[in-house]
C-alpha positions in Angstrom: -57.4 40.2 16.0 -60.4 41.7 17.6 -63.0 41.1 20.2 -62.3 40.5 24.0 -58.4 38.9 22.6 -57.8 42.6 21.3 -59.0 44.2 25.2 -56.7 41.9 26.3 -54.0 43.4 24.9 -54.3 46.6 24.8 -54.7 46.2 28.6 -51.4 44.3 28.4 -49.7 46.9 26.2 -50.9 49.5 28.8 -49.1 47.4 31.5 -45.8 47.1 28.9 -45.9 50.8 28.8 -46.0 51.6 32.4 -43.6 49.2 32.8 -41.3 50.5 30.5 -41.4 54.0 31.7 -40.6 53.7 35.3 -39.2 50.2 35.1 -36.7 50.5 32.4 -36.5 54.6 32.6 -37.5 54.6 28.7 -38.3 57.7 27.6 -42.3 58.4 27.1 -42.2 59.0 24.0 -40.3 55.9 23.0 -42.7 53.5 25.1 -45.9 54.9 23.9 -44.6 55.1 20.3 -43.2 51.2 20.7 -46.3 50.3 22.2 -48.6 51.9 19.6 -46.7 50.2 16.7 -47.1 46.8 18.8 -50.6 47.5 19.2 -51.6 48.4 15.4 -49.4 45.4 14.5 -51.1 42.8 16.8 -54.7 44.7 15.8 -53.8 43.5 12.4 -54.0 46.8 11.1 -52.3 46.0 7.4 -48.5 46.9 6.9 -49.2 49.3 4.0 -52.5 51.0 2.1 -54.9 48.4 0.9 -57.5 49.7 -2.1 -60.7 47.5 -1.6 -62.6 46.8 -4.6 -65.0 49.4 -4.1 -62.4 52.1 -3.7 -61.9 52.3 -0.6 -58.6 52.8 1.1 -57.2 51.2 4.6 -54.5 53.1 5.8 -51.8 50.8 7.1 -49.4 51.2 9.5 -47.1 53.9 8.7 -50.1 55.8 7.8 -52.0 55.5 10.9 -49.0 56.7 13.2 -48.6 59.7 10.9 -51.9 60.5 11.2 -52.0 60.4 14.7 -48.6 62.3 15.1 -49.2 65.2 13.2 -53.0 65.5 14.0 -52.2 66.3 17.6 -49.5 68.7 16.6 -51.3 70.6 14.3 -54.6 71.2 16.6 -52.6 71.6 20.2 -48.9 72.6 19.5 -49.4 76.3 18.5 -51.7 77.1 21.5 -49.0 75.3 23.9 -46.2 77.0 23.1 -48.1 80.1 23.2 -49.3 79.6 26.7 -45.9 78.5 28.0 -44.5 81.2 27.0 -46.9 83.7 28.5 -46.4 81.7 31.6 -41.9 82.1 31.0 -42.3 86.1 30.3 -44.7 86.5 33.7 -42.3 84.6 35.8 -39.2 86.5 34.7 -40.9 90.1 34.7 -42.3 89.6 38.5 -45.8 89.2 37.3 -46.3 86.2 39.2 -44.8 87.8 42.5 -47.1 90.6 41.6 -50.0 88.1 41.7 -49.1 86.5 44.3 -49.3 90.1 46.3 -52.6 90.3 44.9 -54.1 87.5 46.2 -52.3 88.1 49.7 -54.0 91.9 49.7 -57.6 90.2 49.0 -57.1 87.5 51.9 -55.2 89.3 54.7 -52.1 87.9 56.2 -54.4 86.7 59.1 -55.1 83.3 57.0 -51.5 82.9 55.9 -52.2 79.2 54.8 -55.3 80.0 52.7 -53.5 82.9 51.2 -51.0 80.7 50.3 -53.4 77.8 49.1 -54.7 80.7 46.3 -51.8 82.6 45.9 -50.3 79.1 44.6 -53.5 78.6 42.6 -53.7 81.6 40.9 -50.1 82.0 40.0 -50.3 78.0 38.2 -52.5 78.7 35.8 -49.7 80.3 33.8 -46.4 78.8 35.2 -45.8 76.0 35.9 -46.0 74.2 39.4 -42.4 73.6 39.9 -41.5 76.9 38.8 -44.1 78.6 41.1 -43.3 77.2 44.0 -39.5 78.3 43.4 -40.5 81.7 42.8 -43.3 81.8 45.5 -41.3 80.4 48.5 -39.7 83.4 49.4 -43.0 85.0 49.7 -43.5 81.8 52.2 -40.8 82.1 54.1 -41.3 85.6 54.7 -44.9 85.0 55.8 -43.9 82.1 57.8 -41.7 84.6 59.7 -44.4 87.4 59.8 -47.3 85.5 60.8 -45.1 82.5 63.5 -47.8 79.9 61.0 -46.2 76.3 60.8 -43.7 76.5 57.8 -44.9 72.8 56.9 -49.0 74.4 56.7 -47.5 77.1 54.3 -45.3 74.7 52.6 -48.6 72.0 51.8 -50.6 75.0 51.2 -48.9 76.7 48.3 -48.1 73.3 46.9 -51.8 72.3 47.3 -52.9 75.3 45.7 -50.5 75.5 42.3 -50.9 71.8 41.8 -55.2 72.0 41.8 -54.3 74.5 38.8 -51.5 73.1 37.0 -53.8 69.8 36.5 -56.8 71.3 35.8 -57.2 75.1 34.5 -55.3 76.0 31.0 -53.4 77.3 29.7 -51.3 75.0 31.5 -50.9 72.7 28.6 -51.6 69.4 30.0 -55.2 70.7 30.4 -54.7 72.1 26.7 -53.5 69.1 25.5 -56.4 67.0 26.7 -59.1 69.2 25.8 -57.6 69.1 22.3 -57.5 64.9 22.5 -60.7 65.0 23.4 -62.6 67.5 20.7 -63.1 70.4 23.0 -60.2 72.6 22.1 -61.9 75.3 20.6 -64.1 75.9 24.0 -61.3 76.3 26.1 -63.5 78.9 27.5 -65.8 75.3 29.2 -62.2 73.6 30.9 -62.0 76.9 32.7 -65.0 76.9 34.1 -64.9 73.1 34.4 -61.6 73.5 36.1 -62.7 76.5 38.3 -65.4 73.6 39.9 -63.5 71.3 40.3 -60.7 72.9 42.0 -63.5 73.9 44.4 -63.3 70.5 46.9 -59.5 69.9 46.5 -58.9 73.6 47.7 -61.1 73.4 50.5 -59.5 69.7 51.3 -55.6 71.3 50.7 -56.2 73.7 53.4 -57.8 71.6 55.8 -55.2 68.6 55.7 -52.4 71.8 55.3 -53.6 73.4 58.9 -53.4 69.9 60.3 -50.3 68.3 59.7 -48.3 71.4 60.1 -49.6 70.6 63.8 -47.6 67.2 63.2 -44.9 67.4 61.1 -41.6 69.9 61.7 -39.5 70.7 58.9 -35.6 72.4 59.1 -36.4 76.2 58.3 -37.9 77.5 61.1 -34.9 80.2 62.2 -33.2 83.2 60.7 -36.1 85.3 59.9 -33.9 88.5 59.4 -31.9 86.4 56.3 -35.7 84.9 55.0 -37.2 88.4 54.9 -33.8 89.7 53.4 -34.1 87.2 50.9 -37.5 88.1 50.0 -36.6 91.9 49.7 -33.7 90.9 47.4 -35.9 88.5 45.4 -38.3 91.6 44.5 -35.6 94.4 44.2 -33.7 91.8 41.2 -36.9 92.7 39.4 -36.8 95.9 39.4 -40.3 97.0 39.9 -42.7 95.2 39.9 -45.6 95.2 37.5 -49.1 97.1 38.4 -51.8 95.1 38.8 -53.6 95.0 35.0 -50.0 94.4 33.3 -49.7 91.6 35.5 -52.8 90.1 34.7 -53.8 91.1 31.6 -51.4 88.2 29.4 -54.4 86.0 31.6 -57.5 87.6 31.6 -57.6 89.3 28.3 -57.5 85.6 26.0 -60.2 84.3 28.8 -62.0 87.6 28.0 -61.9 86.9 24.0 -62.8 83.1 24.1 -65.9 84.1 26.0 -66.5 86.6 23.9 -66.3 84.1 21.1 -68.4 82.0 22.6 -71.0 84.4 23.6 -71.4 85.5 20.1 -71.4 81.7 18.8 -73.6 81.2 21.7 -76.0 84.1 20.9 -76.3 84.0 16.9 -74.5 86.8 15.7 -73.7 86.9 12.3 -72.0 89.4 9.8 -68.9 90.8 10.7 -69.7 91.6 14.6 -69.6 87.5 14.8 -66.5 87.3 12.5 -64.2 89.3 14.6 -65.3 87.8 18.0 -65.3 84.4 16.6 -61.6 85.0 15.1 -60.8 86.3 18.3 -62.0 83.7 20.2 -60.1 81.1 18.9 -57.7 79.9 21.5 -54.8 80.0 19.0 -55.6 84.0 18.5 -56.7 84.8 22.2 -53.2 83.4 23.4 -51.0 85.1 20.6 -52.7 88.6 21.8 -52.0 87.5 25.5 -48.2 87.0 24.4 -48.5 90.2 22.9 -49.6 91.8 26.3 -46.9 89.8 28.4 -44.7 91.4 25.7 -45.6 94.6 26.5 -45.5 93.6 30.3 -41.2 92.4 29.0 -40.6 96.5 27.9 -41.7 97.9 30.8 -39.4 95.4 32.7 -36.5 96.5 30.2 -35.9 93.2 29.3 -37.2 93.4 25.6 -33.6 92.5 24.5 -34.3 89.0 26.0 -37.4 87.9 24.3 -35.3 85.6 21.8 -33.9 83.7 24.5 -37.0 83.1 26.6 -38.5 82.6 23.3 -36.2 79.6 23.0 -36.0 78.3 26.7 -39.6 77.9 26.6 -39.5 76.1 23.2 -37.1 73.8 24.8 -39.1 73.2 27.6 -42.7 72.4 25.9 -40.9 70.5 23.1 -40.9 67.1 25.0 -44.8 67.9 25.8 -45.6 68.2 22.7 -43.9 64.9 21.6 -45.2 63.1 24.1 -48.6 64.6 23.7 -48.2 63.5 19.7 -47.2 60.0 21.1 -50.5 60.0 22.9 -52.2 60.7 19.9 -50.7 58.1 18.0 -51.8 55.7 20.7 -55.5 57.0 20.4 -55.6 56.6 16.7 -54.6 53.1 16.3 -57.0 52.3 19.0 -59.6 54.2 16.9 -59.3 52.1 13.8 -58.8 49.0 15.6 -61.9 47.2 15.6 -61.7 47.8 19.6 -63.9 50.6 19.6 -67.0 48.7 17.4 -66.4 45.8 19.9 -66.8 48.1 23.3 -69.4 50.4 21.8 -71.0 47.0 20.9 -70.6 46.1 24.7 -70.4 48.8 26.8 -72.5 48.6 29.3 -69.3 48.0 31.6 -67.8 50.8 30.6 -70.7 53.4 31.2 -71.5 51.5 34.7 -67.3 52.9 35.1 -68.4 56.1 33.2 -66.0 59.3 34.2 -64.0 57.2 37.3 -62.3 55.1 33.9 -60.4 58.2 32.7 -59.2 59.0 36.7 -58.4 55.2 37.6 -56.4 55.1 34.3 -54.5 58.2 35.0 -53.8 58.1 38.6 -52.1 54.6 37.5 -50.2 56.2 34.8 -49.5 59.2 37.2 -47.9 57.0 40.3 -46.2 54.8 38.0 -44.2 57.1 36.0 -44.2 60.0 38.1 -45.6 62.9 35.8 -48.4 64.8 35.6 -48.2 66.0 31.9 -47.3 62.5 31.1 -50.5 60.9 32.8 -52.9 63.5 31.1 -51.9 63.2 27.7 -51.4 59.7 27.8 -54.5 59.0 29.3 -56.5 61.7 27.3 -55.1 59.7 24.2 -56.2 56.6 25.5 -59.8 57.6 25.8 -60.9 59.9 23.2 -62.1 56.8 21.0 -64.1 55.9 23.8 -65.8 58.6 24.8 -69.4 57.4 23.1 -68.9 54.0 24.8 -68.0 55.6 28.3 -71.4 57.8 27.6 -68.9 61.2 27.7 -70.0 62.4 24.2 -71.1 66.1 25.1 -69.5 68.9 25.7 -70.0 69.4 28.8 -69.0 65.8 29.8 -65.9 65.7 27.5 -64.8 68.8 29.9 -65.6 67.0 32.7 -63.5 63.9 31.5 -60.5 66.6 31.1 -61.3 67.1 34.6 -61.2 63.6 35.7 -57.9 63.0 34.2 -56.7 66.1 36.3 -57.6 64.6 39.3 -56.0 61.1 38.2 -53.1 62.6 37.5 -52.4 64.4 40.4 -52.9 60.8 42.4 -50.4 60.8 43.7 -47.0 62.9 44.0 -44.0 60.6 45.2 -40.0 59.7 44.9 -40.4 60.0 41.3 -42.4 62.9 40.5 -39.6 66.2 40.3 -42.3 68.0 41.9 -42.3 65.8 45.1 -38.4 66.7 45.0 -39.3 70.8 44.6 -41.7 70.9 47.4 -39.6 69.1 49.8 -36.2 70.1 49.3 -37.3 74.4 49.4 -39.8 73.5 52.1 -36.9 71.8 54.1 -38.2 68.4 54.8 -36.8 64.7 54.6 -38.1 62.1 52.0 -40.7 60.5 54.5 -41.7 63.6 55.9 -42.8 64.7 52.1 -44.5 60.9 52.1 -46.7 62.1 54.8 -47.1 65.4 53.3 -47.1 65.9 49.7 -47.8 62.8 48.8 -50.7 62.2 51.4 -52.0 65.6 50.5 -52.2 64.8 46.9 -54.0 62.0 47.9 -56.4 63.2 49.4 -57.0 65.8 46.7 -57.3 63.5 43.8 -60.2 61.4 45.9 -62.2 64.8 46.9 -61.5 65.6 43.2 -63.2 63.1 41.8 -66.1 63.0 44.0 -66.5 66.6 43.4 -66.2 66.0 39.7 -68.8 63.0 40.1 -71.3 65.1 41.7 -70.9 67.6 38.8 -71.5 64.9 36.1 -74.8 64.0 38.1 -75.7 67.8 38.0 -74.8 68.5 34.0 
């Protein structure tokens, strides 16, 4: 099959997917895996090698999924693991409370919601959002208490603020795992940078909608300061001390500082060995490792060396369905590579470029609402659209960044009843289901749509 039949369904196999996942509650990786094999069957990819007459060998089935499987893993698993891991040894150390101090130092508790909003971006490029918000909301409830702000502001605020991160800056790994999808893993350096613009608009639109609905909405936690601002004390005191400021940050800014260095020397023309070390450092699987061995260091001042093996293995736990499901993706994009899909809308792709960089956020803000996660959406999506990033007119760099963006900002679009993050942000912020409708969800919302016309505008400027 190929031609407009094969569009059709692949578009139908999309559908069957989504369907399956929040439907049926089948597992991710079992729906895009059954859908790809559909797919590459229906595509008529052949059941096993063929040898042509000239030599030439198409893979078949079998072959294809492997391909796709355990290309993913072996350019995106490594650096996953390793930046989940920094982000498990700075939550359990009190990093991130130290970071979140930080960020409350360089504000002022005079803007409570905006120290907050980066307090909660700053703390998600390593951890994850759910995570951060349980470890930050002391720190809210406290301020919330200190400052008489709304607690529904602060509440919107901080979850504003670590969800613009988690979708967009690595090494959060559904960023990783996108950039990787989509050929730009080795300038992880660029999806920074990318994602430090483009969390830009959302920030600025989290705050705003944050300051006004805490004027409308009330949520349950609104007494017994003397037992929040224990809590907090107690929450900081079960860590001991705290971190100084460089140990805390260094597991983040030293690998930022090596892949730039990498890149300035790649950038610049070095040669000999200057550019062989900084290259070898750059790489993000060697920039990460030496952040892990910082956070390490950051684990024996803490005292709490004797439980790297079992971090070690929570977090291995925790990333191993992402990197499955990232794989699955993967598999998906490869047997819509050698389908003859990609000939037929390079062929015809007019469409496509008029759709251009909204095609990657449509398609995962669909995935996103329908099955609830974030990670899910990216990878998925990313998977989809890495074979057609010529015929979308994403081919550079630059663009392919931007793309990682999009996706992002898709897949934040939008958090509801089945997102677990929906359930985090409501349940410690002390607010009923429709109240987090007209919160969370709204705000996310909101964010994804001045995300993507932020992004736009950067795609008309690079």
């Amino acid at each position: 099959m190929s031609g407009l039949p094969l569009i059709i369904v692949f578009i139908l196999a999309i559908v069957l997917m989504i369907v399956a996942i929040s439907k049926f509650k089948i597992h991710p990786f079992l729906s895009i895996m059954g859908v790809s094999l559909l797919l590459a069957l229906v595509a008529g990819i052949p059941l096993v090698n063929q040898t042509a007459a000239d030599g030439t060998v198409t893979a078949g089935v079998a072959n294809v999924i492997g391909a796709g499987f355990s290309g993913t893993f072996s350019s995106i698993g490594i650096v996953i693991i390793l930046g989940a891991l920094i982000g498990t040894i700075l939550e359990v150390t009190g990093a991130a409370l130290k970071l979140a101090e930080m960020v409350i130092k360089l504000v002022g508790k005079k803007k409570p919601e905006l120290a907050m909003l980066l307090m909660g971006w700053v703390v998600s490029i390593p951890v994850f959002c759910d995570s951060g918000f349980v470890i930050l909301n002391p720190i809210r409830k406290a301020l919330v208490k200190r400052t008489l702000t709304s607690s529904v502001a602060m509440t919107v605020a901080l979850s504003a603020g670590l969800y613009i991160s988690h979708v967009f800056i690595p090494p959060t790994p559904g960023p990783i795992a996108a950039a990787n999808t989509l050929g730009i893993g080795e300038n992880l350096l660029l999806v920074m940078g990318m994602g430090v613009l483009a969390s830009i608009l959302p920030l600025i639109t989290g705050y705003f909608f944050a300051k006004y609905i805490g004027k409308k909405v009330k949520s349950a936690d609104e007494a017994d300061s003397g037992a929040v601002t224990q809590s907090y004390e107690e929450l900081v005191a079960s860590y001991g001390k705290l971190p100084n400021g460089f140990i805390a940050v260094a597991p983040i800014i030293v690998p930022i500082f090596l892949m730039a260095l990498g890149s300035i020397a790649s950038m610049a023309g070095w040669s000999g060995a200057a550019y062989q070390i900084c290259s070898f450092l750059g790489t993000p699987i060697i920039a990460l490792a030496i952040g892990v061995i910082f956070a390490i260091i950051q684990l024996a001042g803490a005292g709490k060396t004797k439980e790297f093996y079992t971090l070690t293995n929570d977090t291995l736990k925790t990333v191993g369905p992402i990197l499955f499901v990232t794989a699955a993706g993967g598999v998906l994009g490869k047997v819509i590579s050698v389908s003859g899909m990609v000939g037929y809308i390079t062929s015809n792709a007019g469409i496509l470029q008029a759709v251009g960089i909204f095609f990657p956020f449509i398609l995962a803000a669909i995935l996103k609402s329908a099955q609830g996660s974030s990670t899910v959406a990216i990878t998925t999506t990313a998977g989809i659209v890495a074979p057609l990033m010529s015929a979308l007119g994403l081919g550079s760099p630059v663009l392919a960044a931007l793309t990682v963006m999009a996706i992002g900002a898709g897949a934040m679009t939008v958090s509801h009843a089945n997102d677990s993050y929906f359930w985090v942000v409501t349940n410690f912020g002390e607010m009923q289901p429709e109240q987090g409708y007209k919160t969370q969800t709204l705000c996310t919302l909101l964010m994804g749509i001045a995300s993507m016309i932020g992004i736009f505008i950067l795609s008309l400027i690079f």
